[in-house]
DSSP file (Angstrom, degrees, kcal/mol; ACC not computed):
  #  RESIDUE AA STRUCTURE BP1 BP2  ACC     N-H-->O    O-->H-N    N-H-->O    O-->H-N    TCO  KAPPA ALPHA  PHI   PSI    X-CA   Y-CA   Z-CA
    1    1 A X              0   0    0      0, 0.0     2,-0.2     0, 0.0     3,-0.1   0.000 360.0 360.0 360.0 149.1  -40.3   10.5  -17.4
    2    2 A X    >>  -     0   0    0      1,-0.1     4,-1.8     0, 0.0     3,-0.7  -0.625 360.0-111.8 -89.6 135.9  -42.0   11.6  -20.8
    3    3 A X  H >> S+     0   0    0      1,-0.3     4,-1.5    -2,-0.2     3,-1.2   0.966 118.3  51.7  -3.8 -79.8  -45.6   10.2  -21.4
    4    4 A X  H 3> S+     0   0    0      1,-0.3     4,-0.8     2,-0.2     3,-0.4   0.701  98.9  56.3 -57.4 -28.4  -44.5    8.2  -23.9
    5    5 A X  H <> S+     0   0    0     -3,-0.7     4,-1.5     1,-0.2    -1,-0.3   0.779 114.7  46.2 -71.7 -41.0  -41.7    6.6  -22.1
    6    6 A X  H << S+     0   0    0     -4,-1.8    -2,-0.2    -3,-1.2    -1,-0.2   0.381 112.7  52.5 -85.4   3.2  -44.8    5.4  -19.1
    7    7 A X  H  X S+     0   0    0     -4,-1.5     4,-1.5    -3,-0.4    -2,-0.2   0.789 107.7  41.2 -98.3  -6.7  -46.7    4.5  -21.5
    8    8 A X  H  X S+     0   0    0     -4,-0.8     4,-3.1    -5,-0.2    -2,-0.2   0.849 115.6  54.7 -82.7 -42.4  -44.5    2.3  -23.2
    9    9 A X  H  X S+     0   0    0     -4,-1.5     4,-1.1     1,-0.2    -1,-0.2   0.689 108.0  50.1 -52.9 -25.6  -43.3    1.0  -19.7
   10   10 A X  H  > S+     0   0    0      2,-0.2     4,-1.3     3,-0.1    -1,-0.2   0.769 107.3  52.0 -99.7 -37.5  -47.0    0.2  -18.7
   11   11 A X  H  X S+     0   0    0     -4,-1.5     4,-2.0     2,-0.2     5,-0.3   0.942 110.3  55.3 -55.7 -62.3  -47.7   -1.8  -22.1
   12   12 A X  H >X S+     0   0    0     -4,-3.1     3,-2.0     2,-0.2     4,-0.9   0.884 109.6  39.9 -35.1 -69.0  -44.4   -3.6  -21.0
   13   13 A X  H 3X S+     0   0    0     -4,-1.1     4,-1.9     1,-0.4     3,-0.3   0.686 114.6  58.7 -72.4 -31.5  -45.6   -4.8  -17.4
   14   14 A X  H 3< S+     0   0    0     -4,-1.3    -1,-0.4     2,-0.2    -2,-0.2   0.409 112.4  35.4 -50.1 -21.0  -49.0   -5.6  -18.8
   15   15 A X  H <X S+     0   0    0     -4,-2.0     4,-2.3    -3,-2.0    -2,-0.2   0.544 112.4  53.9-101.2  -3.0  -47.9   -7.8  -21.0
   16   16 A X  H >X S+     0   0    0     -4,-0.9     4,-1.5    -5,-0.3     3,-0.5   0.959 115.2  50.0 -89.0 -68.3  -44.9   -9.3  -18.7
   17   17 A X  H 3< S+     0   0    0     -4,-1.9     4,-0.3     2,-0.2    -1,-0.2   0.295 117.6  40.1 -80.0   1.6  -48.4   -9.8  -16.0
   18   18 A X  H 3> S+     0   0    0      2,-0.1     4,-1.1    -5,-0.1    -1,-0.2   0.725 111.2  54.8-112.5 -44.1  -50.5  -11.7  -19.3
   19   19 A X  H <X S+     0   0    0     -4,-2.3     4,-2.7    -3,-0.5    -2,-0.2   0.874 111.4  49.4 -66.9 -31.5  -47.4  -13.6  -20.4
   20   20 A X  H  X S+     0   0    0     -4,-1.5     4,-1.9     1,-0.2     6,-0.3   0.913 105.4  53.0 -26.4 -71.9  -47.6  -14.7  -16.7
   21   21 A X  H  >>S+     0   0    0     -4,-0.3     5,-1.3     1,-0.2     6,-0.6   0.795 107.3  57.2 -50.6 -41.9  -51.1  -15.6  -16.8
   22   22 A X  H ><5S+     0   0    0     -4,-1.1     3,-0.8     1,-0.3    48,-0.4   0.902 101.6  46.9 -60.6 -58.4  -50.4  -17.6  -19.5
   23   23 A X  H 3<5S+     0   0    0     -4,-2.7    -1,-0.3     1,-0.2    -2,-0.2   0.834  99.0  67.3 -76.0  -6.9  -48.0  -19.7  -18.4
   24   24 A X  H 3<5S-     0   0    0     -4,-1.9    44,-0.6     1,-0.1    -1,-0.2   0.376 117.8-111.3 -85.2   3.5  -49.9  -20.4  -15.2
   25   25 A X  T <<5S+     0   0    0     -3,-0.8    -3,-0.2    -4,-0.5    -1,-0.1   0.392  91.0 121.1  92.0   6.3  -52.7  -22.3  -18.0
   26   26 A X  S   <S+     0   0    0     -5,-1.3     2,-0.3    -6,-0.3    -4,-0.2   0.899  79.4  18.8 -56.0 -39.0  -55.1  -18.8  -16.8
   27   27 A X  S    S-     0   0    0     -6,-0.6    -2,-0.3    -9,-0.2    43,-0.2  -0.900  86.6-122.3-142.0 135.9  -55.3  -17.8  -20.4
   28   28 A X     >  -     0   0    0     -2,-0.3     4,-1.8     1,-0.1     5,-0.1  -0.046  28.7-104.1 -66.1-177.4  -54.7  -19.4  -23.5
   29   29 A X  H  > S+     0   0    0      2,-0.2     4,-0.8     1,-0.2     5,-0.2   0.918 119.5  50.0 -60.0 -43.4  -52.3  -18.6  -26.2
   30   30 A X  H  > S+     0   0    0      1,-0.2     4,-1.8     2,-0.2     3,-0.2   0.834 107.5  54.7 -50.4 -52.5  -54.4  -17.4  -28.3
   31   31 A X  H  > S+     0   0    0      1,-0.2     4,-1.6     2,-0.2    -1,-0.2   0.844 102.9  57.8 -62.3 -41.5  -55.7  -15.3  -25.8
   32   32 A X  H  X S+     0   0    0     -4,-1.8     4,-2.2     2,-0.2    -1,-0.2   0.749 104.1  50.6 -44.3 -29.4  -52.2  -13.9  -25.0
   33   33 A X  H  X S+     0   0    0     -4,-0.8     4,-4.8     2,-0.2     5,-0.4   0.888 103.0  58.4 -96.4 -50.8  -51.6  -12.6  -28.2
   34   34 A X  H  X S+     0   0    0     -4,-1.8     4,-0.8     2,-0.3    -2,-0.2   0.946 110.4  45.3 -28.5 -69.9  -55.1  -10.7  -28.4
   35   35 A X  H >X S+     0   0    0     -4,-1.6     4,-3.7     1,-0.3     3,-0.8   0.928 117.6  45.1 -66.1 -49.2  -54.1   -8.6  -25.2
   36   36 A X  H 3X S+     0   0    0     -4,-2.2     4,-1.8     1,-0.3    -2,-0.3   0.937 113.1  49.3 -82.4 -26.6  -50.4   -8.0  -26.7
   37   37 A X  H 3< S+     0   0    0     -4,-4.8    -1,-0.3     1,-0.2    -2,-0.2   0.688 112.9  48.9 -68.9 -10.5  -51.9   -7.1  -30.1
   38   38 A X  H << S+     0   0    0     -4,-0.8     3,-0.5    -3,-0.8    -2,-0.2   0.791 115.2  41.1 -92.4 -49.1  -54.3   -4.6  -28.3
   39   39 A X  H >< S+     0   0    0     -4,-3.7     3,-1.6     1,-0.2     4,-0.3   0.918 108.9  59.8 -60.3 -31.3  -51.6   -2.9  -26.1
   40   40 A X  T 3< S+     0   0    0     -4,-1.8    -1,-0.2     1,-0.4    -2,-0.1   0.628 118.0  32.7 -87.5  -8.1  -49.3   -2.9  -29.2
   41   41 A X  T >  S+     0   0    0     -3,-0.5     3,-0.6    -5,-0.2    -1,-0.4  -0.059  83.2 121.9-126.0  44.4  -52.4   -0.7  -30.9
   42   42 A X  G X   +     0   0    0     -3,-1.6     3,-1.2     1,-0.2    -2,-0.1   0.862  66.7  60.6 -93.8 -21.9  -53.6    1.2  -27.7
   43   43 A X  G 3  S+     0   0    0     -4,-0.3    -1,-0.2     1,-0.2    -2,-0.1   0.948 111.9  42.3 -52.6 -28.7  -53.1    4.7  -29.1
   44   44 A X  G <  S+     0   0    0     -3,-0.6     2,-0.3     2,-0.1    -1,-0.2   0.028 100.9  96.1-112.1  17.5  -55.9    3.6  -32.0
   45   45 A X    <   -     0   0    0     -3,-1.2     2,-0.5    -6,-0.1    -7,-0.0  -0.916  65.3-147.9-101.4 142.9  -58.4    1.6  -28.9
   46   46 A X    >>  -     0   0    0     -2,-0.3     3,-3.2     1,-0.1     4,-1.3  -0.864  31.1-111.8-112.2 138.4  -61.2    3.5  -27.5
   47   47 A X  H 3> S+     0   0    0     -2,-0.5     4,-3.5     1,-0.3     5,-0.2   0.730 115.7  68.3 -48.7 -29.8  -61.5    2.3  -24.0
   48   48 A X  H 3> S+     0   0    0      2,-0.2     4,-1.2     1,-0.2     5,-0.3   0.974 105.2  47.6 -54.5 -43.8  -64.9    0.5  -24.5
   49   49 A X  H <> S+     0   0    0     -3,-3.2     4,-1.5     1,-0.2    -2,-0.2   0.874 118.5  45.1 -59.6 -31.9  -62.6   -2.1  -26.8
   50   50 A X  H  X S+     0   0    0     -4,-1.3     4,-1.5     1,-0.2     5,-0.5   0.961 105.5  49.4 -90.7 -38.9  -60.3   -2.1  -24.0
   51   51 A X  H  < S+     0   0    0     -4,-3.5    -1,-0.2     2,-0.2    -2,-0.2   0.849 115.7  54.5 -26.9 -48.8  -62.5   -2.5  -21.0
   52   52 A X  H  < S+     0   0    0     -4,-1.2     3,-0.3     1,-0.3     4,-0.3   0.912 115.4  37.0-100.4 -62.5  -64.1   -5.7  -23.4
   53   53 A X  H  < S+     0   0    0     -4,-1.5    -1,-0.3    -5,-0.3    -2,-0.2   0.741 126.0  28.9 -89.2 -16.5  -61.0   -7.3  -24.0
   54   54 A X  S  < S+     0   0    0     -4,-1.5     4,-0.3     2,-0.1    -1,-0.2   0.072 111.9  69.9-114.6  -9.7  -58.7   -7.1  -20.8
   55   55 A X  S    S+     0   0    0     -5,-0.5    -2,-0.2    -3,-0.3    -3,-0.2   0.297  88.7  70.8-100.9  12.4  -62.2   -7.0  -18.4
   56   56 A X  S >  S+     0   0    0     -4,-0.3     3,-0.7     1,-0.1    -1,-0.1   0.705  99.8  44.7 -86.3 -42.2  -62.5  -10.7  -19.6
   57   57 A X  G >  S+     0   0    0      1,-0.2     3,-0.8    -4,-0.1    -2,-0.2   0.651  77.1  99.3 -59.6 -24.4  -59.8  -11.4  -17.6
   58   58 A X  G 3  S+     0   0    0     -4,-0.3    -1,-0.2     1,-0.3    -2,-0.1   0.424  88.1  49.6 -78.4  -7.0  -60.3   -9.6  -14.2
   59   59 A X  G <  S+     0   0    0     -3,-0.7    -1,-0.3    -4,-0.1     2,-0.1  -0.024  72.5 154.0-109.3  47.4  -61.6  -12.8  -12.6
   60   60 A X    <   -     0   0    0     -3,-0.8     2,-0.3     1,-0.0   -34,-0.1  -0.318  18.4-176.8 -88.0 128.7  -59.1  -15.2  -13.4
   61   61 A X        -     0   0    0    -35,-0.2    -2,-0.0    -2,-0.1    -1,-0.0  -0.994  37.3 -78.7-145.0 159.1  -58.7  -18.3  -10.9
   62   62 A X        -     0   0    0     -2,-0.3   -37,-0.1     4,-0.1     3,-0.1   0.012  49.1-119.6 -41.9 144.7  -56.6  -21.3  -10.4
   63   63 A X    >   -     0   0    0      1,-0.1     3,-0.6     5,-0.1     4,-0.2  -0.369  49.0 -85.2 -64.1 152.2  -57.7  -24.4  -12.8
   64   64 A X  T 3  S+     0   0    0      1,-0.2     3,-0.3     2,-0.1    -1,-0.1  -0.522 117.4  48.9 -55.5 154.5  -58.8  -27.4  -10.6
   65   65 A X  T 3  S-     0   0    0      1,-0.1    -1,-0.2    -2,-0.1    -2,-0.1   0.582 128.8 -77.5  55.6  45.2  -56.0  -29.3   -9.8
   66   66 A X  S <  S-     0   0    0     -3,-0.6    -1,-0.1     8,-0.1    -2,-0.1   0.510  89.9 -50.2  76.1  19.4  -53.9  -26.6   -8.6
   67   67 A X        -     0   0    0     -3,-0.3     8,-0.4    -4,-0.2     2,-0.2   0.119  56.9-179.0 120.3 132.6  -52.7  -25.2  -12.0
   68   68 A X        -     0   0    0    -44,-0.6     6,-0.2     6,-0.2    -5,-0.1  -0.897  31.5-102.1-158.4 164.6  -51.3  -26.8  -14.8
   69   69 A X    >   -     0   0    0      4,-3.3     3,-1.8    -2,-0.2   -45,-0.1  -0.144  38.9 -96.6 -80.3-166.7  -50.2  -25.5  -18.0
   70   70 A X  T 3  S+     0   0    0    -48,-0.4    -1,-0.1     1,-0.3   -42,-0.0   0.948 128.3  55.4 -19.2 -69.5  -52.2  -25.6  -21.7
   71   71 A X  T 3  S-     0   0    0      1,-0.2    -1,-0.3     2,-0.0    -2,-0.0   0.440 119.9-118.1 -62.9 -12.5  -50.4  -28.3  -22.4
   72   72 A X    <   +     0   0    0     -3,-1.8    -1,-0.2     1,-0.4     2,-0.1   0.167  69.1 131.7  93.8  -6.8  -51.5  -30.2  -19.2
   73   73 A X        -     0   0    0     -5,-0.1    -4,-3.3     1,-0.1    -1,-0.4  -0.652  68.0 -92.0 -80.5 152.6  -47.9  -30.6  -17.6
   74   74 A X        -     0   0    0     -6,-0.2     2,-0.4     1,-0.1    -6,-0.2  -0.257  39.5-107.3 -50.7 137.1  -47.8  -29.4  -13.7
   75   75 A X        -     0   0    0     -8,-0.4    -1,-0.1   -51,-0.1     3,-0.1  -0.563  39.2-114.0 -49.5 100.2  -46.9  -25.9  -12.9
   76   76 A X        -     0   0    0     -2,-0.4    -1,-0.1     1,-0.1    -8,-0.0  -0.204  37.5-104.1 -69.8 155.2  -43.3  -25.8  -11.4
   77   77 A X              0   0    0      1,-0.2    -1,-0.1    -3,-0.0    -3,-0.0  -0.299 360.0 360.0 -79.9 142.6  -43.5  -24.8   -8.0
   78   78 A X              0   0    0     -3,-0.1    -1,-0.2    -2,-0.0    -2,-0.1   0.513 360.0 360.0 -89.3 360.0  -42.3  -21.1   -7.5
């Protein structure tokens, strides 16, 4: 596999793992779109920007009451 073809593959599953996050109410919208507009520029980020913005995340935990989305509706069960 070419570089570019894993890196494009790794941007994919990173944002597949954010859009995730997302729906589980972990991250906002707003916040979703940040992370995919920062992989979508990662040749032109220097790792300090990326550490910053994706190291906000690295302690992410269920909401009280066991997850719900943004919108406040229940998480369906997986």
């Amino acid at each position: 596999m070419t570089p570019d073809l894993e890196a494009e593959r790794i941007k994919i599953r990173f944002i597949g793992a954010y859009e995730r996050l997302q729906q589980r109410g972990l991250i906002t919208e707003k916040e979703l779109e940040e992370v995919i507009q920062l992989l979508d520029r990662l040749d032109e980020v220097d790792e300090a920007q990326l550490r910053t913005t994706l190291g906000r995340f690295q302690a992410l935990q269920e909401p009280p009451g066991g997850g719900r989305r943004n919108d406040g509706s229940p998480q369906p069960e997986s």
